[in-house]
PAROLUM-237737 format. One record per residue (C-alpha): residue in three letters; x, y, z. Coordinates in steps of 0.02 Angstrom, whole numbers, padded with zeros to 5 digits, always signed. Layout:
REM PAROLUM-237737
ALAXYZ;...
***
This chain:
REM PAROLUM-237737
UNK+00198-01994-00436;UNK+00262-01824-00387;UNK+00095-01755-00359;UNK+00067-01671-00480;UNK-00115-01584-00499;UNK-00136-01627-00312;UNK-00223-01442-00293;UNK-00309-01344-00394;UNK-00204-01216-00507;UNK-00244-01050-00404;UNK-00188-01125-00238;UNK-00029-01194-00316;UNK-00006-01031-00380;UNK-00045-00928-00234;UNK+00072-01025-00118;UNK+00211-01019-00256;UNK+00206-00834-00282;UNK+00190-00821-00074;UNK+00353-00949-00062;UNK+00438-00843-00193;UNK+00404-00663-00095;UNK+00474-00754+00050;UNK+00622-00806-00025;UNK+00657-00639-00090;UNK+00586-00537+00077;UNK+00458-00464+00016;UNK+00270-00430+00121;UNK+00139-00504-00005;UNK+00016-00370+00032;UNK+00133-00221+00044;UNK+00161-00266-00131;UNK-00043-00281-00186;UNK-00049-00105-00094;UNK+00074-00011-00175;UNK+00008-00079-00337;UNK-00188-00028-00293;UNK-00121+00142-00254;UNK-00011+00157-00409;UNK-00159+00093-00529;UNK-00257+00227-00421;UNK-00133+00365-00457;UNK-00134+00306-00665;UNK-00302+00314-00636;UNK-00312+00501-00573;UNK-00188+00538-00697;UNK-00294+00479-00867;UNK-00433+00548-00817;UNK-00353+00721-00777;UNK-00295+00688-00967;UNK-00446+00678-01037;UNK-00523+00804-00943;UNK-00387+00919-01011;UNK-00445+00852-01180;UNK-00620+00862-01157;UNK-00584+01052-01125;UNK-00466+01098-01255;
***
C-alpha cells in the first residue's frame, strides 16, 4: 500500500503545511506571529468601533 492513514490527520497535516513553507521559504512561526499580531490589531480595532458606538 502507499501508506496511506499511516499517521494521524493533524501530524500529516502539520508536516505538509511545514514541507510546503519550506518549499516556498517561508519561517513557520514568523508566519503564526504576524498573524497573532494582526488578529490582535483587528482586535483593537473592533473594539475601538464599538466603543465609538457605545458613545455616540
Amino acid at each position: 500500500m502507499l501508506g496511506l492513514f499511516a499517521a494521524d490527520p493533524e501530524t500529516w497535516l502539520l508536516g505538509r503545511r511545514a514541507r510546503k513553507a519550506a518549499r516556498l521559504g517561508l519561517d513557520v512561526d514568523d508566519v503564526e506571529r504576524k498573524v497573532a499580531l494582526r488578529d490582535e490589531a483587528r482586535a483593537k480595532k473592533t473594539g475601538k468601533r464599538r466603543t465609538a458606538c457605545e458613545l455616540s
